[in-house]
C-alpha positions in Angstrom: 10.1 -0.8 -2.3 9.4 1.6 -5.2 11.6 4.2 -6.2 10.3 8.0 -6.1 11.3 11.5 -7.5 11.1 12.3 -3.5 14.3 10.2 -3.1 18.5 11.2 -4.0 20.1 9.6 -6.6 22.3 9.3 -4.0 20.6 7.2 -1.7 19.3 5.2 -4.6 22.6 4.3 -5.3 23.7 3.5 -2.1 20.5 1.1 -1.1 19.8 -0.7 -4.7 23.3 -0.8 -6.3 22.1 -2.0 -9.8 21.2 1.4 -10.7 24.5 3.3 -10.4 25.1 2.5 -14.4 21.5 4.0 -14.8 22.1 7.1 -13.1 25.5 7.3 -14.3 24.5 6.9 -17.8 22.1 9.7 -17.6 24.4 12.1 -16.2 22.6 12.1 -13.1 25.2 13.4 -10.1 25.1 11.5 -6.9 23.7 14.0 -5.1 21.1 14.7 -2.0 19.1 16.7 -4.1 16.0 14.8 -5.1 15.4 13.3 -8.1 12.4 15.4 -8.0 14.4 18.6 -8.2 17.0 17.6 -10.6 14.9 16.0 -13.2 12.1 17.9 -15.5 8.7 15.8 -15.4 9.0 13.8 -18.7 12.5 12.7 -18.0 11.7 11.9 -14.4 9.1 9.1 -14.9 11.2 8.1 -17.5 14.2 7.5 -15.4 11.7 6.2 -12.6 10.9 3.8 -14.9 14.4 2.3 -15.5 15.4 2.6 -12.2 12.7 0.5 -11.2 12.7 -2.1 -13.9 16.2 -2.5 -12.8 15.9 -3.4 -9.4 12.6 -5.4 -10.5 10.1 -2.8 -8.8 6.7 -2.1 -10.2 6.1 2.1 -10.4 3.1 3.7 -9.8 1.5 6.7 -11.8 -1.0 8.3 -9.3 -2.5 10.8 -12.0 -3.1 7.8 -14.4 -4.7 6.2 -11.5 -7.4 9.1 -10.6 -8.0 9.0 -14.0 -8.6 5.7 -14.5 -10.7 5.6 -11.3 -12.4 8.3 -12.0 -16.3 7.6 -12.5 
């Protein structure tokens, strides 16, 4: 399963323990909030991106994807 900005740090934490340090070390509270709403754009994917590498997750851009499907 892939992490998502339409998921809590909080829940993140709780389900795939290895990222607790990650969030943690970005100063991300363990919140319900989504990531979604806590996070600006840039520093989301970022973020995404560690969080998934972590747990050993592939992520998914879906604008890269139309674009690169586009034709």
């Amino acid at each position: 399963m892939v992490m998502l900005a339409s998921m809590s740090p909080k829940a993140i934490a709780e389900v795939w323990e290895a990222t607790g340090d990650i969030l943690n070390k970005h100063n991300i509270p363990h919140t319900r909030k989504t990531l979604g709403a806590l996070l600006e754009e840039e520093h989301l994917h970022s973020l995404l991106q560690k969080l998934n590498a972590a747990v050993g997750s592939s992520t998914c851009n879906p604008y890269r994807m139309r674009l690169t499907n586009a034709n």
